[in-house]
C-alpha positions as CSV (number, residue, x, y, z in Angstrom):
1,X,27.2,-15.3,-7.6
2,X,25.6,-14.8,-11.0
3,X,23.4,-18.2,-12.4
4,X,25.9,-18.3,-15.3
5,X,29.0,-19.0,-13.1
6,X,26.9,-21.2,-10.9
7,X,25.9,-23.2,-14.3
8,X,29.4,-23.1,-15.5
9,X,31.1,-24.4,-11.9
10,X,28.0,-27.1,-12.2
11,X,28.4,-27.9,-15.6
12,X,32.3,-28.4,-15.4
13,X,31.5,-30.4,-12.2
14,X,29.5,-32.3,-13.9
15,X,31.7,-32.8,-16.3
16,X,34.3,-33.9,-14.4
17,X,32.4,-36.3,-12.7
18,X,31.6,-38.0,-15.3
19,X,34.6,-38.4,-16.7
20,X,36.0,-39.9,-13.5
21,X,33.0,-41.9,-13.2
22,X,33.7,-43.0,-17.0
23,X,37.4,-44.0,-16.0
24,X,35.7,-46.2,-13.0
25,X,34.3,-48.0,-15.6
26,X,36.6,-48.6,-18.0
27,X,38.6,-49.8,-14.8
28,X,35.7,-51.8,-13.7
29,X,35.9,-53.7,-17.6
30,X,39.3,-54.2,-17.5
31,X,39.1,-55.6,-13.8
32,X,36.1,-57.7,-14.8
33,X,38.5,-58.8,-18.6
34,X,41.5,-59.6,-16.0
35,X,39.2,-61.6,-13.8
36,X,38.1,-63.9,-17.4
37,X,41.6,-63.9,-17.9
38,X,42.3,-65.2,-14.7
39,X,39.4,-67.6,-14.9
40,X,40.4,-68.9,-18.3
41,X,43.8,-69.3,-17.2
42,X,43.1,-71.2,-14.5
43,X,41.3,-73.6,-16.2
44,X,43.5,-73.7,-19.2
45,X,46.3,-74.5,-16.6
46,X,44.1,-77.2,-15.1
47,X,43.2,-78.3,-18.4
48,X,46.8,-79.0,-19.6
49,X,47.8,-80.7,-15.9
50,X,45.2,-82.9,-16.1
51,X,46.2,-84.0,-19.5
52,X,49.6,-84.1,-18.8
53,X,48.9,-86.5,-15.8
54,X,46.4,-88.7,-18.0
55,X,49.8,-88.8,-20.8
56,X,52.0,-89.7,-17.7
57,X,49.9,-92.6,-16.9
58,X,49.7,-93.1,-20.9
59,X,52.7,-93.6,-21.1
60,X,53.1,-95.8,-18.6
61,X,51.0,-98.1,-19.9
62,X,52.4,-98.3,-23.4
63,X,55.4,-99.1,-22.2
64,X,54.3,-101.8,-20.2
65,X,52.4,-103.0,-22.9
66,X,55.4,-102.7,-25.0
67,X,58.0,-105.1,-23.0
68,X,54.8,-107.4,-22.5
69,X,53.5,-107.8,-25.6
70,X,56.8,-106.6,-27.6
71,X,54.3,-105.1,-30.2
72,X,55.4,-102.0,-32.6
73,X,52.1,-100.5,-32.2
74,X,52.9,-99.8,-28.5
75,X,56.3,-98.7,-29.1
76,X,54.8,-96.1,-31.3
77,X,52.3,-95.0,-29.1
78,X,54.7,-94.9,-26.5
79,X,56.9,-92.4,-28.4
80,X,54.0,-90.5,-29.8
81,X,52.2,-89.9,-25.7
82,X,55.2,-89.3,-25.0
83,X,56.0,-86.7,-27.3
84,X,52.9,-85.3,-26.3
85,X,53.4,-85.5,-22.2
86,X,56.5,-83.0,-23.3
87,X,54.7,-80.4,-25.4
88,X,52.3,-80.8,-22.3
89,X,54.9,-80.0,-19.7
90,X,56.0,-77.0,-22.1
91,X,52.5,-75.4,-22.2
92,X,52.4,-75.8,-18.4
93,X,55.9,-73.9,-18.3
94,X,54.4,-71.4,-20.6
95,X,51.2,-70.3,-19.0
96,X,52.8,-70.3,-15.4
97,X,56.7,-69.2,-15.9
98,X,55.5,-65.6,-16.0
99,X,54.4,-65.2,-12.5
100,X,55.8,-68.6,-10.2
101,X,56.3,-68.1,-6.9
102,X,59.2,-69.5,-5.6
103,X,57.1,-72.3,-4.5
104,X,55.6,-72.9,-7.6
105,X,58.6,-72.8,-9.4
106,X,60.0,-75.9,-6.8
107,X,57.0,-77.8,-7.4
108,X,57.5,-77.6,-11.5
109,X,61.1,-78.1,-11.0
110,X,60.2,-81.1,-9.0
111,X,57.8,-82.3,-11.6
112,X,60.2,-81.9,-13.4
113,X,62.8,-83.6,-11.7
114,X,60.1,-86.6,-10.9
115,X,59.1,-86.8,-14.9
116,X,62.7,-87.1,-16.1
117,X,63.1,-89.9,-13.4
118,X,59.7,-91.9,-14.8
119,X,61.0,-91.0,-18.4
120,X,64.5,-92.4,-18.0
121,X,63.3,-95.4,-16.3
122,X,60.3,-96.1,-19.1
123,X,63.2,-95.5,-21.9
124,X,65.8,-97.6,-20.8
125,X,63.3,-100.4,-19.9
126,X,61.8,-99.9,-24.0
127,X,65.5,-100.1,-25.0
128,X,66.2,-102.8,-22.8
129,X,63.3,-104.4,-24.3
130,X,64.3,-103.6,-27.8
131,X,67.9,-104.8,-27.3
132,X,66.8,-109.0,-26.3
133,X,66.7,-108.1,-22.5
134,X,62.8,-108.4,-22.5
135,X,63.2,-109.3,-18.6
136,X,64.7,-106.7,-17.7
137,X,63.0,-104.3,-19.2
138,X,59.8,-106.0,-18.0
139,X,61.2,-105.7,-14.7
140,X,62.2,-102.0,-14.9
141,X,58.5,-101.6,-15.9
142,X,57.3,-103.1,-13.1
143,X,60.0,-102.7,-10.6
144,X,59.2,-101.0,-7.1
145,X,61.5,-98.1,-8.0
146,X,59.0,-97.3,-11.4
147,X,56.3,-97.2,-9.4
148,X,57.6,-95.0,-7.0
149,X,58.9,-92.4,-9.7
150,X,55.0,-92.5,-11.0
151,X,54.0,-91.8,-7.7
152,X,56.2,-88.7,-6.9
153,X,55.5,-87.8,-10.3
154,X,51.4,-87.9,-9.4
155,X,52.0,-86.6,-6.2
156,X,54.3,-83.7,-7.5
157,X,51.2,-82.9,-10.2
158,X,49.4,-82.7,-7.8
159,X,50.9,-80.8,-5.2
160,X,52.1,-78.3,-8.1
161,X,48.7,-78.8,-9.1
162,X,47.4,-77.4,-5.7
163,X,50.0,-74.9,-5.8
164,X,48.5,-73.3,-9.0
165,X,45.0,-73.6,-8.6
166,X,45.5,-71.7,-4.7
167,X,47.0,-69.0,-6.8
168,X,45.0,-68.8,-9.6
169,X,41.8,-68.7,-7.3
170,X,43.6,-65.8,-5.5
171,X,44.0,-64.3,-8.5
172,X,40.7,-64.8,-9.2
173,X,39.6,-63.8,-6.5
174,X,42.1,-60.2,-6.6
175,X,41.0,-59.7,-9.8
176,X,36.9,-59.7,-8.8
177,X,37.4,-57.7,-5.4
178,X,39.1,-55.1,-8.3
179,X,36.7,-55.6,-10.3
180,X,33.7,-55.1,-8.1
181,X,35.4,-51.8,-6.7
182,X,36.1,-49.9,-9.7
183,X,32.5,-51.2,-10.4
184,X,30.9,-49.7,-6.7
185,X,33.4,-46.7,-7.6
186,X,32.0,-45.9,-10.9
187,X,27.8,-46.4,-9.8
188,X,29.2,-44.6,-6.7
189,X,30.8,-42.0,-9.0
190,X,27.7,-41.9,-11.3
191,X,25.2,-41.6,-8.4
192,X,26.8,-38.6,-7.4
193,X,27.3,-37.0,-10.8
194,X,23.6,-37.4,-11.0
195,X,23.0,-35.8,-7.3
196,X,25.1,-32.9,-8.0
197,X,23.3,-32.1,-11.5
198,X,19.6,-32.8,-9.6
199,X,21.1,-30.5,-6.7
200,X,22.4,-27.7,-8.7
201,X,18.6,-28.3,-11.5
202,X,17.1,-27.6,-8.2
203,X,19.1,-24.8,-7.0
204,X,19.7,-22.9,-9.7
205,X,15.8,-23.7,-11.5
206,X,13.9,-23.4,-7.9
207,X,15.5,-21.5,-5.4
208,X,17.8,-19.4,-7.8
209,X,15.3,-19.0,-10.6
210,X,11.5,-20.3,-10.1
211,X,10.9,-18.7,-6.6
212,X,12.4,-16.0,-7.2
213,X,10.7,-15.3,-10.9
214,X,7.5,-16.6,-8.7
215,X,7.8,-13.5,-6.5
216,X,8.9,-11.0,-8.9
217,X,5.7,-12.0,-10.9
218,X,3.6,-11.0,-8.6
219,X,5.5,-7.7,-7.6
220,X,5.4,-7.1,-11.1
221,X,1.6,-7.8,-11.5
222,X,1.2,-5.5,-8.5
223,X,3.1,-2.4,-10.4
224,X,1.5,-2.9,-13.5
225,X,-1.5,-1.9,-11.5
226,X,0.4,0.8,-10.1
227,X,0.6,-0.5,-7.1
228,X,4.0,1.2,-6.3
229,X,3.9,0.4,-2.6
230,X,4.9,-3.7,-3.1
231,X,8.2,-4.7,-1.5
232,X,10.9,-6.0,-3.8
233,X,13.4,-8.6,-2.9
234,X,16.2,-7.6,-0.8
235,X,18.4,-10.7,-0.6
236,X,21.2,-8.4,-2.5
237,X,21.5,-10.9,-5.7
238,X,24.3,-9.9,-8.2
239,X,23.0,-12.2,-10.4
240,X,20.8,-12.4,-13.5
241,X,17.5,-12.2,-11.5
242,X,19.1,-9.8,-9.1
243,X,19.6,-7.5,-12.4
244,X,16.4,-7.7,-13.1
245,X,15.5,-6.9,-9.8
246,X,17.5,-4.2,-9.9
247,X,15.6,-2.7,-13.3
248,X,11.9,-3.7,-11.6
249,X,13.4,-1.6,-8.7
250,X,14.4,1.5,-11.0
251,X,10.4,1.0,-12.5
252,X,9.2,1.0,-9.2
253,X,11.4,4.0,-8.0
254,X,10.3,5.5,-11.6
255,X,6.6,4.8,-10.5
256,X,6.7,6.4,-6.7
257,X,8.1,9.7,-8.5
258,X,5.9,9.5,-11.2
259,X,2.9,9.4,-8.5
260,X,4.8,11.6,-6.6
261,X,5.1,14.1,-9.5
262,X,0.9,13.5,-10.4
263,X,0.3,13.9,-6.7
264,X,2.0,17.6,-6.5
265,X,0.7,18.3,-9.4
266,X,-3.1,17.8,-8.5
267,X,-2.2,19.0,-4.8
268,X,-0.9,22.5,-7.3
269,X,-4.4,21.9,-9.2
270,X,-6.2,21.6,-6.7
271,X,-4.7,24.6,-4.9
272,X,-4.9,26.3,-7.8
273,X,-8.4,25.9,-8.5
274,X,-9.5,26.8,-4.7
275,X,-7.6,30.0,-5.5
276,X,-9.5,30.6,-8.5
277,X,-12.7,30.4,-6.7
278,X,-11.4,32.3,-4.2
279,X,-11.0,35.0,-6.6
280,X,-14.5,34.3,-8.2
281,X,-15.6,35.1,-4.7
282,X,-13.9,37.8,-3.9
283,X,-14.8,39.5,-7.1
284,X,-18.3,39.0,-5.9
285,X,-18.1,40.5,-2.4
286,X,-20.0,43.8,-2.1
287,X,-18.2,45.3,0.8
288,X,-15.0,45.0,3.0
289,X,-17.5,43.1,5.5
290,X,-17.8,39.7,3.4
291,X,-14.4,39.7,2.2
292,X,-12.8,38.1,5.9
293,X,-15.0,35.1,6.1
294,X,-14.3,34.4,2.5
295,X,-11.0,34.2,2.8
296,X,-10.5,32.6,6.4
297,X,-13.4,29.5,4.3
298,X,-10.9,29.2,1.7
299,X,-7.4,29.1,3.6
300,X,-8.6,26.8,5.8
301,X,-9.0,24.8,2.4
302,X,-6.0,25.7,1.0
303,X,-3.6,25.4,3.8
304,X,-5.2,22.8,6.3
305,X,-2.0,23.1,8.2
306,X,-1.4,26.7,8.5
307,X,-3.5,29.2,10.9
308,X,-3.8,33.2,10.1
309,X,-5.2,36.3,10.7
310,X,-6.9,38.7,7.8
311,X,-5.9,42.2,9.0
312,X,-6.9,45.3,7.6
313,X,-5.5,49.0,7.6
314,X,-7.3,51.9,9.3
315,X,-7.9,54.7,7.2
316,X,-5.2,56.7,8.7
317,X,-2.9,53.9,7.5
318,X,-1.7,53.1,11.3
319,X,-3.2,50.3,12.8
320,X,-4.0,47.0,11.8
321,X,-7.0,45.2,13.2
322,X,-7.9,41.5,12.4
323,X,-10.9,41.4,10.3
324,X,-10.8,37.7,9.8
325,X,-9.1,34.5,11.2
326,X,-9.0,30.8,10.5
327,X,-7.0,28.0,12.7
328,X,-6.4,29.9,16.1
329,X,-3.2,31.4,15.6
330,X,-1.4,32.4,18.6
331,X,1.6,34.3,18.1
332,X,0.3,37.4,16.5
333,X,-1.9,40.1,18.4
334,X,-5.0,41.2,16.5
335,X,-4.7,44.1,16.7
336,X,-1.3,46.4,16.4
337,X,0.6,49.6,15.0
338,X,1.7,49.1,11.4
339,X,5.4,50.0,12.6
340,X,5.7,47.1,14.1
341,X,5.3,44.9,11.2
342,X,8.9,44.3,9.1
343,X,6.6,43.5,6.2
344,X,4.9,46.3,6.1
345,X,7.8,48.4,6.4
346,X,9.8,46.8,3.8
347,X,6.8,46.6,1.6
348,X,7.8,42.8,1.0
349,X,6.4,39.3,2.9
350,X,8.6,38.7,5.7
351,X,9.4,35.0,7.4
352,X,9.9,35.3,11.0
353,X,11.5,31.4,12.1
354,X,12.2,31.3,15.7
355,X,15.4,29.6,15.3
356,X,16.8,30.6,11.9
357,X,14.8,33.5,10.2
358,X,15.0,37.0,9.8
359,X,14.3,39.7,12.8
360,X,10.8,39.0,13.9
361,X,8.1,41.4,13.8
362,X,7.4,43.1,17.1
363,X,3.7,42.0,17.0
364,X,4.5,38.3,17.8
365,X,5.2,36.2,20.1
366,X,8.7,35.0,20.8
367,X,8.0,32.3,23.3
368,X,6.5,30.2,20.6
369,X,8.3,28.3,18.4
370,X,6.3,28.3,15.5
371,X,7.2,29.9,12.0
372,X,5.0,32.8,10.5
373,X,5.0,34.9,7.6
374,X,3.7,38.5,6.9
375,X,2.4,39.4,3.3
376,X,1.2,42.9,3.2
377,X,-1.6,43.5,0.6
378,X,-0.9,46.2,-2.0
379,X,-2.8,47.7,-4.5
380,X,-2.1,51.0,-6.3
381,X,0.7,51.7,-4.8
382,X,-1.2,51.7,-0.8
383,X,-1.0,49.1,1.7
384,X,-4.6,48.4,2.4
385,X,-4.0,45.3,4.8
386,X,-2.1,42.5,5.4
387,X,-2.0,38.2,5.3
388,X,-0.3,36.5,8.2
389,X,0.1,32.8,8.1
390,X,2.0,30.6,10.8
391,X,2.6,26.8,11.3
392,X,5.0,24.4,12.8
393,X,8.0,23.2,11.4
394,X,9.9,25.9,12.1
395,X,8.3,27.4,9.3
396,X,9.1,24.6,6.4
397,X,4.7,25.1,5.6
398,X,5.1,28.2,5.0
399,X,8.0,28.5,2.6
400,X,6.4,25.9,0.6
401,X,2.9,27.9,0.5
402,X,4.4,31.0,0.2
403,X,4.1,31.3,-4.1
404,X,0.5,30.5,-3.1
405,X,0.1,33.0,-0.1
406,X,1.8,36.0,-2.6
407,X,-0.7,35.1,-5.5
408,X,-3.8,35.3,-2.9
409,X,-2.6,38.0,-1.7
410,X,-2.0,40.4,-5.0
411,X,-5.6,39.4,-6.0
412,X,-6.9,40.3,-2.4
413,X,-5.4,43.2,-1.8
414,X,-6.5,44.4,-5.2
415,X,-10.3,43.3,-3.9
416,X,-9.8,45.1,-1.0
417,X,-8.8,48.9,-2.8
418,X,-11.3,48.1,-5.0
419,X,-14.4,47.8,-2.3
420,X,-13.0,50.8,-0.6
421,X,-12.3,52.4,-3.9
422,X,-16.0,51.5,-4.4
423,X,-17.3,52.9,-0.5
424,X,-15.6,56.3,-1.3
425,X,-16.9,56.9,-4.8
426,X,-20.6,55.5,-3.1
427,X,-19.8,57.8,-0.1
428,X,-19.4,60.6,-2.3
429,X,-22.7,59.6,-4.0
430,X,-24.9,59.4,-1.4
431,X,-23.0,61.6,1.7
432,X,-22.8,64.9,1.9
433,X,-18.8,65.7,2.3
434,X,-19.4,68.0,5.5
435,X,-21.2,66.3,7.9
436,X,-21.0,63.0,6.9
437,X,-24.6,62.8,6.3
438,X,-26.6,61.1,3.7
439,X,-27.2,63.9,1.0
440,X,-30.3,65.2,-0.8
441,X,-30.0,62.1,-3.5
442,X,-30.1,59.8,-0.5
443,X,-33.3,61.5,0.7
444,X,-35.3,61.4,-3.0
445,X,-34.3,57.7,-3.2
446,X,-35.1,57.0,0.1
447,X,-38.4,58.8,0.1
448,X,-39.3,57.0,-3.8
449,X,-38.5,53.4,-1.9
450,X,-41.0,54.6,0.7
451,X,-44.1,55.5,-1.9
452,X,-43.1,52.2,-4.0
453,X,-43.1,49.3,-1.5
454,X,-46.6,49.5,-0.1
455,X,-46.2,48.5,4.0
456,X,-48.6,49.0,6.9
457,X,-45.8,50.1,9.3
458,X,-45.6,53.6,9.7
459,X,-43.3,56.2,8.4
460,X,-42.3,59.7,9.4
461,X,-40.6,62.7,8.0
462,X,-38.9,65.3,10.2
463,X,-37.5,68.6,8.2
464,X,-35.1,70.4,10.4
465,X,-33.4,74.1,10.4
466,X,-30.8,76.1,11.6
467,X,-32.3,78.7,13.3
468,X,-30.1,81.9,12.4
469,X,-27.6,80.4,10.5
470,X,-26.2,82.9,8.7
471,X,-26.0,84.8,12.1
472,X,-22.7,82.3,12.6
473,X,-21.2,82.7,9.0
474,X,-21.1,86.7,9.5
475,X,-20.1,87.4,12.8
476,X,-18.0,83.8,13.3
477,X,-17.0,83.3,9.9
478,X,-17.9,80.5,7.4
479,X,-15.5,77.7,8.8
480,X,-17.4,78.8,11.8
481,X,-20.5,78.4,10.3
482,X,-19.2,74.9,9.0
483,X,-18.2,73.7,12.4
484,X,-21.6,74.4,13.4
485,X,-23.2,72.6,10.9
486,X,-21.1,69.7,11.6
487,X,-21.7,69.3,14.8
488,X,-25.8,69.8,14.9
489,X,-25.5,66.6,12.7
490,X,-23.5,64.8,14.8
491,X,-25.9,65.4,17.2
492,X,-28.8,64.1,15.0
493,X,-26.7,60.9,14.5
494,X,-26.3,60.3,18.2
495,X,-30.3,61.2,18.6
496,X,-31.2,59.4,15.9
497,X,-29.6,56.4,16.2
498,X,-31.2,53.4,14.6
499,X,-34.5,55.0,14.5
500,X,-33.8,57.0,11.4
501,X,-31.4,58.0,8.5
502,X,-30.1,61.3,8.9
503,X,-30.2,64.0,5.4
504,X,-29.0,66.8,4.8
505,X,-31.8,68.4,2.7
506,X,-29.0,71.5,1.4
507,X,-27.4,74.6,3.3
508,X,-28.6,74.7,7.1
509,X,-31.6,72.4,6.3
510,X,-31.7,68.7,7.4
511,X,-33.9,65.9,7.2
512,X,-34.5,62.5,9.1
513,X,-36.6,59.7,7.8
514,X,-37.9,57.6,10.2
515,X,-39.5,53.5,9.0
516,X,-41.9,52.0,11.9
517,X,-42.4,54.9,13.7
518,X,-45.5,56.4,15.1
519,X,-46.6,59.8,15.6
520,X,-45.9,59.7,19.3
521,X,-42.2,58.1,19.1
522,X,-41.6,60.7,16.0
523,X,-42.3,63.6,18.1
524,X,-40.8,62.6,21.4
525,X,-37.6,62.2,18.9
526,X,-37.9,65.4,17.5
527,X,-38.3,66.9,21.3
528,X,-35.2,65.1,22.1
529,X,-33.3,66.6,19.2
530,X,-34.6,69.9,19.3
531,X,-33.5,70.2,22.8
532,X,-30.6,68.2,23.1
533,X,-28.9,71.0,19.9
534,X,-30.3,73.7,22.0
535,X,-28.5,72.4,25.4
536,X,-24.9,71.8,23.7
537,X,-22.7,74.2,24.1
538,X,-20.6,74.9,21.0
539,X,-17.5,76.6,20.8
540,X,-14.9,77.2,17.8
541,X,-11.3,77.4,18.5
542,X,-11.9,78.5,21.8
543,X,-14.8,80.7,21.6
544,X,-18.2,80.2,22.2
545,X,-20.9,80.7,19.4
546,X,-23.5,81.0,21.3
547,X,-27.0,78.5,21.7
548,X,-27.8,77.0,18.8
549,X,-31.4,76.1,18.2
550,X,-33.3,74.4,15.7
551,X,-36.9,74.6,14.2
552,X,-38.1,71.1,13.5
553,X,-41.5,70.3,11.1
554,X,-43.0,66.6,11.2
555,X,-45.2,64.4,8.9
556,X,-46.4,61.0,9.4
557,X,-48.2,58.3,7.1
558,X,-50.4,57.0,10.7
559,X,-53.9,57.4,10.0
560,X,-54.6,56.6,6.4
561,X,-52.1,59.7,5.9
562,X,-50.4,59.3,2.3
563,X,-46.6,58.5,1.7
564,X,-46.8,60.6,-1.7
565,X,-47.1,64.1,-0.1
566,X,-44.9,63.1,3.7
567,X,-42.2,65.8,2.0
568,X,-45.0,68.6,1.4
569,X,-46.5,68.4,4.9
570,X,-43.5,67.6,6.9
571,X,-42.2,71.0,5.2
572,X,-45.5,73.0,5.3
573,X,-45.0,71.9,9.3
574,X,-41.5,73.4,8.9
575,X,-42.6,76.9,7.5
576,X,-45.3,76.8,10.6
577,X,-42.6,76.1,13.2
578,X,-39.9,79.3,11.6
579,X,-43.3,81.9,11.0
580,X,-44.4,80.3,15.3
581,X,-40.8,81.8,15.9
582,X,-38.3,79.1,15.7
583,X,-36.9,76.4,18.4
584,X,-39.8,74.5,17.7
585,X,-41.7,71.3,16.9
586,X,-44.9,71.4,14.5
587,X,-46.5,68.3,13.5
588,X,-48.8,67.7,10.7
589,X,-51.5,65.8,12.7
590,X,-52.1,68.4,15.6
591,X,-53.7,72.4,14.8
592,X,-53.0,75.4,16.2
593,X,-49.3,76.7,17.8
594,X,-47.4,74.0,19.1
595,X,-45.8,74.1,22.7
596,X,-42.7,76.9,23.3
597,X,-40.4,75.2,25.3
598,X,-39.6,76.8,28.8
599,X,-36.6,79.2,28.5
């Protein structure tokens, strides 16, 4: 109930109470006048009998006085008291013959009856008196039967007397019980008027107003510090206050989306800015090698409840293998066909839910019932790689990350063609497009590095050469001259290994620099080499070309030997081992013929 009905109701209450409490009174006065009335009545009544009883006996006396003395005087006063004993007996008649009671209305009659007796025996003896029979009139005065008229006259006084005043004290009486009830009614009356306008100041002010403004103060002290996590009442009011409830609610509702609304949008910030330096970091990766733990750092930032793989394309564009991972997914294989990736066919990021998504990919895992998504990465029209993101939730993570996931992965994939963009272009700087090898650029930087950076390890040079190499071009042809080539340096990288970088120097000549190693290690290498080409049997699309053998010239920096000439000597040793007769070894640091090998 609103407080306005509530102080209506109360205030016509009060109202009414008080005007029933005012009629009380007004009852209570006029009880209280009738109860004077009574009162003065009463004694008026007792008054007048008491008088007319003193002018009976009046009277009486004068007319004794009268027939004894026979003086006018008397007579006169006998006339005049008597006179005055009858207006008497008229007021009495008027104040009572409203209300007598039959008994009352005897005992006046009888009065009455008793009066006119005493009357007519006092006037007959004055006339007696006044006509010469002064005996008998004397007589009549004093006679047995005047004095018993007087005394039923006194005694009928007296009983009407008793009559009247039993009443009138009843009256009295009557008229004070009334009068004390209309006056307990009224106080009675009064004291509640005042009870119900204390109770309804106390329940409307305190209960209805001051504890609940109390409350709301403090809920509203607590959102103005934004502190939109405070309770409001819930007692349901349709009142005032429970309209102003209602509008602190709609603030506070206003406040939890407004935080709400800030919070997304520095979650977005935030996200955003991770992906900024993401792409700040990726732009300063050097090679396909940093860009995996950059990324599986970041997503882990990014999207603390999602787990992924970074997989990359082969260079035949078939497999992808899992360069990077963050979170420990465990519905995707690291490693699988390209075919079996829906996103990667369709070129778009696909959502594989368990219970309601699209047909998953054939490189996950069924039995679990987590959500994933693929995102290939394109750039320039190739797919170089791919995102894949999965979390729980039947996949609800992932369609809110997914604006996120495509924006990484445009910029990513973009990184990615451009660092193999980058490898190619270097590869075709430094590597000879043949064999593979490092080309004669390679070797001149390699060998400049070697004379700048002072360093008391040693360093070797080995110069190597097809012996009769153009012996294959003419009778095998020059793809069969190529072959050749290609596979003596596949050779030299599986000799070599980490002991050297393998050159090719131009045409059938090839060259191996070697950083730490000794004179003894360089030739034992070169022995390997030498013999390892001559032992491995080389054929071309089915036909053998024959043993291939090499001639192999090496220079070393050991022993105070300088680092500016190593090319010079390492080729002088070269020329030694063709003009010695080729499928040789010649060092710079011994004399004379070196050792044929056994044939």
């Amino acid at each position: 109930m609103r407080i306005s009905t509530i102080t209506n109701w109360a205030y016509a209450t009060t109202v009414a109470l008080t005007l029933i409490s005012g009629g009380a009174f007004i009852m209570a006065v006029r009880s209280s006048d009738m109860e004077r009335d009574a009162a003065t009545t009463a004694w008026k009544l007792d008054e007048t009998v008491e008088q007319l009883q003193s002018a009976a006996e009046k009277t009486t006396e004068d007319a004794r006085l009268y027939v004894i003395k026979g003086e006018e005087r008397y007579l006169n006063a006998f006339r005049a008291v008597d006179a005055v004993e009858r207006e008497r007996e008229q007021s009495v008649k008027r104040l009572v013959i409203s209300n007598l009671t039959d008994q009352e209305r005897t005992a006046l009659q009888t009065v009455e009856a008793d009066a006119e007796v005493l009357d007519a025996i006092e006037e007959q003896a004055v006339k007696d008196f006044a006509a010469g029979k002064q005996d008998v009139g004397r007589a009549a005065v004093f006679s047995p039967e005047h004095e018993e008229a007087q005394t039923d006259l006194m005694a009928s006084v007296a009983h009407f007397t008793d009559l009247v005043d039993a009443r009138g004290q009843e009256d009295l009486r009557s008229a004070k019980e009334k009068a004390d009830l209309w006056g307990a009614i009224a106080k009675s009356l009064l004291a509640i008027t005042a009870l119900v306008f204390l109770s309804v100041l106390y329940f409307v002010l305190k209960r209805r107003v001051a504890r609940p403004l109390h409350q709301m103060s403090g809920v509203v002290r607590r959102l103005a510090k934004q502190d939109y996590t405070v309770e409001l009442l819930a007692d349901g009011r349709r009142d005032e206050i429970g309209d102003m409830n209602d509008a602190i609610q709609i603030f506070r509702d206003n406040g939890l989306e407004r935080d709400r609304l800030d919070a997304e949008r520095r979650k977005d910030q935030q996200i955003k800015d991770l992906i900024l330096q993401l792409m700040h970091r990726l732009q300063g990766c050097q090679d396909e090698a940093e860009l995996a733990p950059v990324v599986a750092r970041y997503a882990v930032q990014i999207f603390p409840e999602l787990r992924g793989h970074l997989f990359v394309m082969n260079e035949g564009r078939t497999v992808l293998s899992a360069a990077g991972t963050w979170g420990a997914p465990r519905r995707s294989t690291t490693e699988f066909p390209s075919i079996q990736c829906w996103g990667l066919r369709r070129g778009r990021p696909h959502l594989s839910e368990v219970e309601h998504g699209d047909v998953p990919c054939q490189h996950l895992d069924e039995t679990t019932k987590d959500g994933s998504l693929c995102m290939p990465l394109a750039a320039h029209g190739d797919t170089v790689g791919m995102l894949y993101f999965e979390g729980p939730d039947g996949g609800f993570e992932l369609i809110a990350a997914r604006i996120y996931i495509e924006l990484i992965a445009e910029n990513l994939g973009l990184a990615i063609a451009n660092l193999q963009l980058r490898d190619r272009l270097a590869n075709l700087a430094v590597k000879d497009p043949l064999t593979g090898l490092l080309n004669r650029r390679s070797l001149d930087e390699n060998l400049n590095r070697l004379r700048r950076e002072a360093t008391d390890l040693p360093a070797a040079l080995m110069m190597i050469d097809i012996d009769h190499f153009k012996h294959f071009n003419d009778d095998f042809g020059h793809d069969a001259g190529d072959f050749v080539m290609s596979q003596v340096a596949a050779i030299m990288m599986d000799v070599a290994g980490n002991h050297g970088a393998v050159h090719r120097f131009g045409g059938e000549e090839f060259a191996i620099v070697m950083l730490g190693t000794d004179q003894k290690e360089a030739r034992s290498l070169a022995e390997r080499l030498r013999s390892g080409i001559e032992r491995a049997p080389i054929t071309y699309l089915g036909r053998p070309l024959g043993t291939v053998t090499v001639s192999i010239g090496v220079a070393s920096t050991q022993d105070g030997q300088p680092s500016t000439n190593l090319m010079q000597r390492a080729d002088a040793s070269l020329l030694r081992a063709k003009a010695g007769g080729r499928n040789v070894v010649i060092t710079d640091w011994t004399t004379g013929d070196a050792e044929r090998p056994a044939v």
